[in-house]
C-alpha beads as a LAMMPS data file, in Angstrom:
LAMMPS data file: protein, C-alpha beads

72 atoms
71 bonds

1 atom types
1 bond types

-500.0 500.0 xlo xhi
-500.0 500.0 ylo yhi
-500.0 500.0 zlo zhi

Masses

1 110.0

Atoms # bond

1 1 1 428.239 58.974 324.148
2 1 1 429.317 62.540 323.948
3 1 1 432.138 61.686 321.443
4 1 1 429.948 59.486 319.644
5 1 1 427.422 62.686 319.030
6 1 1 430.215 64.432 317.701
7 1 1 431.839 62.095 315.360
8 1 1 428.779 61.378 313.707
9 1 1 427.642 64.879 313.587
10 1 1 430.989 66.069 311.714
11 1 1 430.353 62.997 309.381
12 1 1 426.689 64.012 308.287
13 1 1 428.058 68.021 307.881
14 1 1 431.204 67.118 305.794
15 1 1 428.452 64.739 303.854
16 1 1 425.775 67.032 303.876
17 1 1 428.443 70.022 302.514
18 1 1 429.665 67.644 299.491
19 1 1 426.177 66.289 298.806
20 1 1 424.788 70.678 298.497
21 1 1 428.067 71.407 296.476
22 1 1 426.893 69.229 293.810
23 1 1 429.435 66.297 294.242
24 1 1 427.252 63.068 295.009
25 1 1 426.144 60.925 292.612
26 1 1 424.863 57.747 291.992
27 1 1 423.935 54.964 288.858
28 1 1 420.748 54.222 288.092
29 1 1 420.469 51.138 285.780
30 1 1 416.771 50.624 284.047
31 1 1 415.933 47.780 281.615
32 1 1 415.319 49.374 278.050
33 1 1 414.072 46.092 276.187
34 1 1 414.027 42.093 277.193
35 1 1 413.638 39.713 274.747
36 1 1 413.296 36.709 276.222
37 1 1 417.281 35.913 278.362
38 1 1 418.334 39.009 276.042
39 1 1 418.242 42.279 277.513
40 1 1 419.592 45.748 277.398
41 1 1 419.943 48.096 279.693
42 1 1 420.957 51.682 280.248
43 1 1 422.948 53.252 283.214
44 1 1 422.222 56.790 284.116
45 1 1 424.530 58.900 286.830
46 1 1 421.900 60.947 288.909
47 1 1 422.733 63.464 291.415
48 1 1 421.692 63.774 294.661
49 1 1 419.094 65.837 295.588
50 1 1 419.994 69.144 297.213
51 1 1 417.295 68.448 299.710
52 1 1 419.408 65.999 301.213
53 1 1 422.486 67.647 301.546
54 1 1 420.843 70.517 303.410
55 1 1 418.926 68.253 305.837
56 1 1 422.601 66.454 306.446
57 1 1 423.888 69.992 306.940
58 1 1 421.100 70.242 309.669
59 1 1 420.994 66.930 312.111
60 1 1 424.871 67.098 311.569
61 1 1 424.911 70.585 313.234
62 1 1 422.355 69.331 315.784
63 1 1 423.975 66.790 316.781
64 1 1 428.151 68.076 316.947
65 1 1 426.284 70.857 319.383
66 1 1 424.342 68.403 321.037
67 1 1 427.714 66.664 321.527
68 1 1 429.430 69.781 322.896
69 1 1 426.786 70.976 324.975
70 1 1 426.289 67.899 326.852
71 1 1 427.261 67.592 330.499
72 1 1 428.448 64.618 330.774

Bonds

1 1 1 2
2 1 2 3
3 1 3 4
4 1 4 5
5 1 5 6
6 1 6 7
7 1 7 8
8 1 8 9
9 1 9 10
10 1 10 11
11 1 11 12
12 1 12 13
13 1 13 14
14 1 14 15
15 1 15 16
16 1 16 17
17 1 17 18
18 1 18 19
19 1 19 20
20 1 20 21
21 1 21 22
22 1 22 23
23 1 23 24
24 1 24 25
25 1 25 26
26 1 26 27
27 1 27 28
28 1 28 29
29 1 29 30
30 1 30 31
31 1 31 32
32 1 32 33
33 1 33 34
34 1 34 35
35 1 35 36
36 1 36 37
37 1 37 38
38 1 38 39
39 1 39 40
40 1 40 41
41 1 41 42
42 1 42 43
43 1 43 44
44 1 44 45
45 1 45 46
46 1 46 47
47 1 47 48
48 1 48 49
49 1 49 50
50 1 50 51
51 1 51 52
52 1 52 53
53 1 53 54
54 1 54 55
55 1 55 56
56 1 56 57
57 1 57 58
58 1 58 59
59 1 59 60
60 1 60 61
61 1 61 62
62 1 62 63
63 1 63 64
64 1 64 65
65 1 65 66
66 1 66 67
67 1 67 68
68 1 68 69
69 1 69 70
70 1 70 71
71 1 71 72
């Protein structure tokens, strides 16, 4: 369990640093018009919100020292 906690708390702070250094993105696709079976559509890249990066930053430091600290 301990290395568990610790694995997954490096994960969400290397995460959580490339997510707050501006790096993730995603695609959002919308539907512009549909005509009947005819559509078009656009794809936008968004970015990440900082938000998330930060709160990554923070239950991914919580939990590597939750790791270490254990006893067991």
């Amino acid at each position: 369990m301990r290395a568990v906690l610790i694995i997954v708390g490096i994960v969400l702070l290397a995460a959580g640093i490339w997510v707050t250094a501006g790096k993730g993105h995603y695609q959002q696709t919308n539907t512009v018009v549909q005509l009947g079976p005819a559509k078009i559509e656009a794809t936008h890249d968004k970015a990440v919100p900082q938000w998330v990066g930060i709160a990554g930053i923070a239950v991914g430091g919580l939990l590597t020292l939750g790791g270490f600290l254990s006893k067991r």
